[in-house]
Steps between C-alpha positions, in 0.01 A plus 500: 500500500760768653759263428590591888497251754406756793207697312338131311486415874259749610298531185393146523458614863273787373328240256403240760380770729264589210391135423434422856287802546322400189482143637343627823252736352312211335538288782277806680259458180469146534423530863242813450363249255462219727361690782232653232443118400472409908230768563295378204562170593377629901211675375371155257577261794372709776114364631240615712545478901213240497670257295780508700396481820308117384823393391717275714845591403671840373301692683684774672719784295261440183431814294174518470182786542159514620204770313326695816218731514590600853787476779571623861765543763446280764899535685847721435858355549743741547469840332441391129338158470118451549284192498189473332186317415439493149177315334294433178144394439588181663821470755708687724866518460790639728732709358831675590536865316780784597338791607660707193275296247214548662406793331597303179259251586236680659468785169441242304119469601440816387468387116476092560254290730753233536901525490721228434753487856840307395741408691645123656385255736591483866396295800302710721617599868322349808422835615357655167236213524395644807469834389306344190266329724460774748429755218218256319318438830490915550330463133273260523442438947228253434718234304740428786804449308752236622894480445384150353284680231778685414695259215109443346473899444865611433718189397846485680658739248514872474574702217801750542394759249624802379592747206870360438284148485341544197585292208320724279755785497864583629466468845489119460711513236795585761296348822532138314820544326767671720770311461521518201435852489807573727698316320444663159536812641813420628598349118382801373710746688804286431443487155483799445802593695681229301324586153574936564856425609627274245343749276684790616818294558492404110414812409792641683756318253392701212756747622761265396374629151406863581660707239593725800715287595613425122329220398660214554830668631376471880492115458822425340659756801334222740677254275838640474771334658621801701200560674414430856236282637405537878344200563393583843313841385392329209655858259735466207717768474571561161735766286237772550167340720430397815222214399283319781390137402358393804097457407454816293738580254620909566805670391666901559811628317724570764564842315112546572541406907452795702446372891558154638413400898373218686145452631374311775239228462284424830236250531261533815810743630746270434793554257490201224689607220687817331489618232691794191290756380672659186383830377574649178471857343186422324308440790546104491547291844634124413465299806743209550711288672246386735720307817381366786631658866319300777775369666825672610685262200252574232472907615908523458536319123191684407682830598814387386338401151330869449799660585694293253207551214494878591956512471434376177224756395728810616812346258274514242363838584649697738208749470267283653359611904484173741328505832162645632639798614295883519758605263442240247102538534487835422732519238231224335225641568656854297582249228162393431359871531748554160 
């Protein structure tokens, strides 16, 4: 390709950051597509409450729904889950709502005579049944309700209901499939990262042909025998360039390098690495050279490297400023007034 060991390396570096982001943005379609498939698989395979509660085995955590012309609170647990006693023409049912879709449900009467509750099966607590019981006697005082009435008028399954529930639109399109909606999310962000990066890494060796750097001249100065190759900073230092190859392919004319210093790199407050900024005339700021410093080992060969890259710089141009010093700030920031 660049008939340079060095710079082939992190182009096919560049290239299989771009394929695997590729690769993991239609893994994220395939699993948006499954999870669509799941929910219209959940809403086909999902039955009535009745025919569930007659069955004798997969009974609780079923998706399934119930069509009511009428509900009421009958107890509260905690600050934002009610029970309630839902019913049709011709049962009662229990069912388990959060007090933020009540509102949801409740509105819904205004325009229908019966809503469709969905939601999934659940055994029913010991204590709701007494509530149940307590609350149908108040209703109807003559009847004398037992607890042993109670599986003959409610079942022993409630319904937890609510808005994210529903199979019909996007709440249960994320209720019944987060896992999988996690998990593209998190392909999708990667792939992306990996897909923009390798992008702007490969587009970053097209100044390896920039005709401002002479067309192919800057490529056969990385290739010439006399120059220098830091491996540890990852920079060639050719005839007339300074040239960065680590990830993103950058390169200055030394003749065009106007301030050099080191910057400090914390993560959570804590000094990881260090790194060169190198300002030129035009405006420009090449960052490079990235070292690590924790550790007193790594902190002294990652000064000792800059210091070395930046001895080199000032043979090459002894015009160039090095340090972040008040002098050297102000005499760039009158540079870039010019």
């Amino acid at each position: 390709m660049f008939h340079n060991t060095i710079i082939d390396k992190e182009y096919k570096k560049a290239t299989t950051s771009i394929i695997a982001g590729i690769l993991l943005l239609v893994l994220t379609i395939g699993m948006l597509g499954a999870s669509i498939i799941r929910s219209m698989q959940n809403k086909n395979e999902a039955v009535h409450l009745n025919e569930i509660l007659v069955q004798e085995e997969n009974r609780k955590d079923r998706i399934s729904y119930i069509d009511v012309i009428g509900f009421y609170q009958i107890a509260t647990y905690g600050d934002d889950l009610g029970y309630y006693i839902a019913y049709d023409e011709d049962y009662y049912y229990l069912v388990s709502i959060k007090e933020k879709d009540f509102d949801y449900f409740a509105k819904q009467f205004d325009t229908a005579d019966t809503i469709r509750m969905w939601g999934t099966t659940a055994e029913i607590p010991y204590e709701l049944k007494t509530f149940a019981i307590e609350s149908l006697n108040e209703d109807f005082p003559d009847d004398n309700i037992t607890m042993d009435d109670f599986d003959d008028i409610f079942g022993d399954l409630l319904l937890e209901a609510g808005r994210d529930n529903s199979v019909n639109g996007l709440g249960g399109w994320f209720t019944y499939n987060i896992p999988l909606i996690v998990l593209g999310a998190f392909t999708l962000v990667f792939g992306l990262i990996l897909l923009f990066t390798g992008l702007s890494q490969r587009k970053s060796f097209d100044v390896l042909d920039d005709l401002q750097f002479g067309s192919s001249g800057l490529l056969e100065e990385i290739n010439d025998p006399d120059t220098i190759f830091n491996k540890k900073a990852s920079i060639y230092l050719t005839k007339n360039h300074l040239v960065n190859v680590k990830g993103r392919i950058d390169a200055v004319r030394y003749d065009d390098i106007f301030w050099v210093y080191t910057t400090n790199h914390r993560t959570n407050g804590i000094p990881d690495y260090d790194f060169l900024n190198v300002n030129t005339t035009d405006g420009r700021r090449l960052i490079c050279a990235n070292s690590p410093t924790l550790g007193k080992k790594r902190k002294e060969a990652t000064t000792q490297l800059h210091e070395e890259l930046m001895e080199e710089l000032s043979r090459r141009n002894e015009n160039i400023r090095f340090g972040y010093t008040k002098e050297n700030i102000e005499a760039y920031q009158e540079l870039k007034k010019k």
